[in-house]
C-alpha positions in Angstrom: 54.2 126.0 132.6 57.1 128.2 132.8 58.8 130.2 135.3 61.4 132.8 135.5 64.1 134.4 137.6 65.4 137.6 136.9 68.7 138.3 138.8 70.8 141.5 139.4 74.6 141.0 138.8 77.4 144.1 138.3 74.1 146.2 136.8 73.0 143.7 134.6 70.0 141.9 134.8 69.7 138.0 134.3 66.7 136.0 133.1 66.5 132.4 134.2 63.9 130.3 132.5 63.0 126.6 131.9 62.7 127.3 128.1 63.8 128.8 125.3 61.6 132.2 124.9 62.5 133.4 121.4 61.0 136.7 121.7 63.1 137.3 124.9 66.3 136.9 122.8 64.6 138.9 120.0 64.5 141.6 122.6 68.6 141.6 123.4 67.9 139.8 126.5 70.3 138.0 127.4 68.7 134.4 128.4 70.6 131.8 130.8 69.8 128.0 131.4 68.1 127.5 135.2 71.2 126.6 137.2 71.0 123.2 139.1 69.3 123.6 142.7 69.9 120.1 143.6 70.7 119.7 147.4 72.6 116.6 146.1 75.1 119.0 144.5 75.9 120.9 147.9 78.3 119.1 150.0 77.6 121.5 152.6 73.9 119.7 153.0 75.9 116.9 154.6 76.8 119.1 157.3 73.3 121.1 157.4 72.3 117.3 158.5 75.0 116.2 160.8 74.0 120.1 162.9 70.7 119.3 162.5 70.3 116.0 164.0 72.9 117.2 166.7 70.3 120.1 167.6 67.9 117.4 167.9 69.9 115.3 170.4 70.6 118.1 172.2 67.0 119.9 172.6 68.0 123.4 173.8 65.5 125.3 176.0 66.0 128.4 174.7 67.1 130.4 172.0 70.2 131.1 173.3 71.2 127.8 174.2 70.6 126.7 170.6 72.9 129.3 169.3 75.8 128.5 171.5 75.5 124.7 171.0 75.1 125.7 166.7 78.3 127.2 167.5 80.4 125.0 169.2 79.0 122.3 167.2 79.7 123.8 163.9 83.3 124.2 165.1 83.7 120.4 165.8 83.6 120.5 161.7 87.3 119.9 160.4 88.9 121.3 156.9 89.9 118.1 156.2 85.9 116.9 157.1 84.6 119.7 154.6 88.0 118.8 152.1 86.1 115.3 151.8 82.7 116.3 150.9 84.1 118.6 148.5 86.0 115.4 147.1 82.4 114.1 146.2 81.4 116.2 143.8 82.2 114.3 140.7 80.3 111.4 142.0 77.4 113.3 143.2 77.1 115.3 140.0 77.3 111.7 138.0 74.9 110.5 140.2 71.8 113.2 139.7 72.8 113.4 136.2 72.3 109.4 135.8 68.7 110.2 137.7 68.1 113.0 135.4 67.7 115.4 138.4 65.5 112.9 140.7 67.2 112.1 144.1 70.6 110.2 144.3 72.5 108.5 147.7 74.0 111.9 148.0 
């Protein structure tokens, strides 16, 4: 099975693939390794969570009740808050490279 993604950057295009495709690179296409899409890596899933489960406590009746609680909630978050998830990286990135990708704590 294989699947690509071919990305726009500056007016060039991208070609993100699973596998090597030697007649791709025969072709002066330039060929990238698929980036990472873990959620494990993305600190900012914690706080996707934290809103989330907030949301759910909350149960707004309408649409605009859940936008103004999103808002005030998401302002509750502190740089110092964000400064520690972002301190987590290096675990999290040992962590779903020790489960070759599979799910970690994180």
């Amino acid at each position: 099975m294989t699947w690509d993604t071919i990305m726009k950057w500056n007016d060039i295009y991208w070609i993100f693939q699973n596998f090597f495709n030697k007649s791709k690179t025969e072709k002066h296409i330039q060929v990238l390794e698929w980036p990472s899409q873990s959620p494990d890596l993305n600190p900012i899933e914690n706080l996707w969570k934290e809103l989330k489960t907030a949301v759910h406590k909350c149960s707004p009746s309408n649409l605009t009740e859940l936008e103004l609680f999103c808002k005030e909630e998401w302002e509750k978050n502190s740089v110092s808050r964000c400064a520690k998830l972002i301190e987590t990286y290096p675990k999290r990135l040992t962590a779903v490279i020790a489960a070759k990708g599979g799910a970690t704590k994180y």
